[in-house]
ChimeraX commands (.cxc) that place a marker at each C-alpha (Angstrom):
marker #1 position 115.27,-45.88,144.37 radius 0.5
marker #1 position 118.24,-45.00,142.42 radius 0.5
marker #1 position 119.55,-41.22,142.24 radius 0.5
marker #1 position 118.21,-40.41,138.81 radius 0.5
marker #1 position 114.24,-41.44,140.05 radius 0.5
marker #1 position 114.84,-39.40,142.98 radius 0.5
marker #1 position 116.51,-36.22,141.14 radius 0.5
marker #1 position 113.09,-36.72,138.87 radius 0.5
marker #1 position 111.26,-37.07,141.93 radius 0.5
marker #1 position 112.30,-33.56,143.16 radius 0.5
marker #1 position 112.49,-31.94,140.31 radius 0.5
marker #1 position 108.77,-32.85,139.97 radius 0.5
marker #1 position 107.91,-31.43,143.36 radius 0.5
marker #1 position 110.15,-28.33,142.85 radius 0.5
marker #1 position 107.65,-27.79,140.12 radius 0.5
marker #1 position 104.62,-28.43,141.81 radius 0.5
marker #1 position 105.47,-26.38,144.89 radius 0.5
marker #1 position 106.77,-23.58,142.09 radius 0.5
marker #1 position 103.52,-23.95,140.56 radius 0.5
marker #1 position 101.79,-23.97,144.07 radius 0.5
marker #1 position 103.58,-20.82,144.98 radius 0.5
marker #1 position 102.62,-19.10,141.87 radius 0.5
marker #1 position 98.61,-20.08,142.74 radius 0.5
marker #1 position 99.23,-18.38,146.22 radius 0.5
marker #1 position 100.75,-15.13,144.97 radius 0.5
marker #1 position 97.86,-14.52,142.60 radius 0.5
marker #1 position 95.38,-15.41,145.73 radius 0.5
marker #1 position 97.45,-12.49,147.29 radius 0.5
marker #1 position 96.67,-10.40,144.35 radius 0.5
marker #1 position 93.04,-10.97,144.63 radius 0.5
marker #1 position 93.09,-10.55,148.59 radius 0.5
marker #1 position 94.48,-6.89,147.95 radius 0.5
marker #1 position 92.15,-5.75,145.29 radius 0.5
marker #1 position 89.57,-7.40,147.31 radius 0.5
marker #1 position 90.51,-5.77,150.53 radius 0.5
marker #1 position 90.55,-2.10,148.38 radius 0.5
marker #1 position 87.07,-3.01,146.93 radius 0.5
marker #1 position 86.13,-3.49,150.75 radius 0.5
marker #1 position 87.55,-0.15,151.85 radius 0.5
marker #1 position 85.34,2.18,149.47 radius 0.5
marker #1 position 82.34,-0.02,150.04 radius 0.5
marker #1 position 82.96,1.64,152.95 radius 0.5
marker #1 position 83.54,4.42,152.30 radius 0.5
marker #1 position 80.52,4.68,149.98 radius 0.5
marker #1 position 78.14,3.03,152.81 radius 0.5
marker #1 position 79.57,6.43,155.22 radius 0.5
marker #1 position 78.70,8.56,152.81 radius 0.5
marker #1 position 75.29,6.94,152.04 radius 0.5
marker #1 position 74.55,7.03,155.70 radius 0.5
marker #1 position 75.24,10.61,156.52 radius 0.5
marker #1 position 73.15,11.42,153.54 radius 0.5
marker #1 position 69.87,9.19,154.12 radius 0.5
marker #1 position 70.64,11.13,158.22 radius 0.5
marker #1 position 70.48,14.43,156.63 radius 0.5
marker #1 position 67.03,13.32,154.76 radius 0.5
marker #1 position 65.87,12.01,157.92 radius 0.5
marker #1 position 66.34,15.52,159.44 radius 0.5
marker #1 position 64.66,17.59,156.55 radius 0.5
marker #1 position 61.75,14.59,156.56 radius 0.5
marker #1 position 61.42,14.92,160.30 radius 0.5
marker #1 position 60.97,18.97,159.46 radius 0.5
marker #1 position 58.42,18.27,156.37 radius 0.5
marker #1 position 56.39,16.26,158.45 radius 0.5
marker #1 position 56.25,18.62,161.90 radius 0.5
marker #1 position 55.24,21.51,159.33 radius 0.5
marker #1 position 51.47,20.56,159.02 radius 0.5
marker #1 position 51.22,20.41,162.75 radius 0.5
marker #1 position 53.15,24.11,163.32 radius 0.5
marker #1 position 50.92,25.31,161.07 radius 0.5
marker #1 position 48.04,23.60,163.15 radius 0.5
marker #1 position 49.28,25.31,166.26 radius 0.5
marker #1 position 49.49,29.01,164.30 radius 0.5
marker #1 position 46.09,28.62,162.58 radius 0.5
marker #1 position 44.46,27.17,166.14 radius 0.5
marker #1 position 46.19,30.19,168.18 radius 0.5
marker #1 position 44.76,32.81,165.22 radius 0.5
marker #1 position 41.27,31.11,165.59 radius 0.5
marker #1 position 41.67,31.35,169.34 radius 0.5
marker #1 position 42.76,35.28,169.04 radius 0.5
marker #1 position 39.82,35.89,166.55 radius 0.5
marker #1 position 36.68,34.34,168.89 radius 0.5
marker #1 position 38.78,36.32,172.25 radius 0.5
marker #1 position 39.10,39.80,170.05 radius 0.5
marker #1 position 35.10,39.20,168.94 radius 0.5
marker #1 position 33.86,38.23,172.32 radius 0.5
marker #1 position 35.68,41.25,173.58 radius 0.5
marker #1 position 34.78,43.78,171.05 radius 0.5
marker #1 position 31.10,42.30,171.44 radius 0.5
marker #1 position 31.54,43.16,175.46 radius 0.5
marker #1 position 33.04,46.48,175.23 radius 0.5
marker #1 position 30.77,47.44,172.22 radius 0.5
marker #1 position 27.60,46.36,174.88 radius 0.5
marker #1 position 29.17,48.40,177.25 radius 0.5
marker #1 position 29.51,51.65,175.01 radius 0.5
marker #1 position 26.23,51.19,174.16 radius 0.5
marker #1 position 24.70,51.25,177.86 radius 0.5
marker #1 position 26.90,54.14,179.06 radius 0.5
marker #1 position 25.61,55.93,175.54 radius 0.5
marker #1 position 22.31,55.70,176.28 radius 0.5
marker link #1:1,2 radius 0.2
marker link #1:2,3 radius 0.2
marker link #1:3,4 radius 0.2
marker link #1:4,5 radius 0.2
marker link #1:5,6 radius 0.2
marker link #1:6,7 radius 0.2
marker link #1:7,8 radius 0.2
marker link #1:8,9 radius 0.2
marker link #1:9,10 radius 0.2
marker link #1:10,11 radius 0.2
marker link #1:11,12 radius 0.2
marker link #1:12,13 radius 0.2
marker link #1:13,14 radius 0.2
marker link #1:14,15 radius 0.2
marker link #1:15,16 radius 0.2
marker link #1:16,17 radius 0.2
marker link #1:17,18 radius 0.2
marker link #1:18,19 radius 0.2
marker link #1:19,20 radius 0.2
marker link #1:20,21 radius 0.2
marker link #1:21,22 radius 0.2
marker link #1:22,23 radius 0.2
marker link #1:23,24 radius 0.2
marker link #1:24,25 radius 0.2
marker link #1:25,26 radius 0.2
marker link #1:26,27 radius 0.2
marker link #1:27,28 radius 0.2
marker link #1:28,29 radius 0.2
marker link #1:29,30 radius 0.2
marker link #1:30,31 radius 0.2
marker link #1:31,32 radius 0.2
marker link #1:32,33 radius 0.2
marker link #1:33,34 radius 0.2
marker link #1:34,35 radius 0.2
marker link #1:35,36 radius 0.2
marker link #1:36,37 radius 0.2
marker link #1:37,38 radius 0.2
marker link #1:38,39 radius 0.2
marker link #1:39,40 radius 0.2
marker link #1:40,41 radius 0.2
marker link #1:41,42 radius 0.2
marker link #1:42,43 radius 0.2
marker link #1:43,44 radius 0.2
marker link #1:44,45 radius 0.2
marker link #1:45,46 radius 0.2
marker link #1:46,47 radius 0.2
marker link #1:47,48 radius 0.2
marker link #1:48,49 radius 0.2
marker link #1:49,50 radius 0.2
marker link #1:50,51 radius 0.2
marker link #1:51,52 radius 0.2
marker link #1:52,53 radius 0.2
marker link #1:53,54 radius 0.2
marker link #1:54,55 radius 0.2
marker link #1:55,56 radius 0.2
marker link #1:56,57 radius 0.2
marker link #1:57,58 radius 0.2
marker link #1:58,59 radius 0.2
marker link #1:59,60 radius 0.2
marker link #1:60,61 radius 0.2
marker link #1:61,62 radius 0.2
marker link #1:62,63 radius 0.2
marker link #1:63,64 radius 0.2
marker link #1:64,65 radius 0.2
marker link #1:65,66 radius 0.2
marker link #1:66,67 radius 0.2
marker link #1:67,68 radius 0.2
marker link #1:68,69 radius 0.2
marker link #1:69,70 radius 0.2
marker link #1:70,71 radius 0.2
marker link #1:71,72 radius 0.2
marker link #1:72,73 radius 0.2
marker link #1:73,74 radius 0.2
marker link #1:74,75 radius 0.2
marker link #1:75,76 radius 0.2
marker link #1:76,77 radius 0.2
marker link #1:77,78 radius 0.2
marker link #1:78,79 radius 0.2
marker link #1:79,80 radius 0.2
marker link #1:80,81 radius 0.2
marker link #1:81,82 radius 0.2
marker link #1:82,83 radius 0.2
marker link #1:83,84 radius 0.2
marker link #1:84,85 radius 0.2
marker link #1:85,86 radius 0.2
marker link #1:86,87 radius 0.2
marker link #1:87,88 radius 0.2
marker link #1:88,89 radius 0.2
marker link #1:89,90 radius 0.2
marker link #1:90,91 radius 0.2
marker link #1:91,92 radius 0.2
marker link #1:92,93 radius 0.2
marker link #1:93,94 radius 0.2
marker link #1:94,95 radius 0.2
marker link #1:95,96 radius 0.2
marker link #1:96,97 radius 0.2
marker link #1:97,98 radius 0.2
marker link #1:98,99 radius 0.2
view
């Protein structure tokens, strides 16, 4: 191989590894905007989270509601029969030591 094949040789390869070079830096490129695309993704997901928690908590509320009310209207029902039972009692009562 004389010196002018080789000097084409290298100047061939200079120009492939330039051009190999230039292929990498752009991959870089992409990596970075990739890597910022990843980062509010994230970001985004957080704030997704803490919002769907925060619906959990209000849903969790909606749903006990029916059964607090349950509990207020059974302990007014409860109070109602004990008041009429007791009015029924005393009203018996009044009624014997009236006669």
């Amino acid at each position: 191989m004389d010196l002018n094949e080789r000097v084409t040789s290298l100047e061939v390869n200079q120009k492939n590894i330039y051009h190999q070079i230039d292929e990498i830096k752009e991959n870089v490129k992409d990596i970075h905007r990739l890597t910022a695309s990843v980062e509010r993704i994230a970001l985004q997901v957080d704030t997704t989270a803490k919002k769907v928690d925060k619906i959990d908590d209000r849903l969790e509320a909606i749903e006990a509601e029916p059964g607090n009310n349950y509990k207020h209207y059974k302990r007014l029902v409860i109070g109602c029969v004990i008041t009429g039972v007791v009015s029924a009692i005393l009203g018996a009562v009044m009624v014997l030591i009236f006669k």
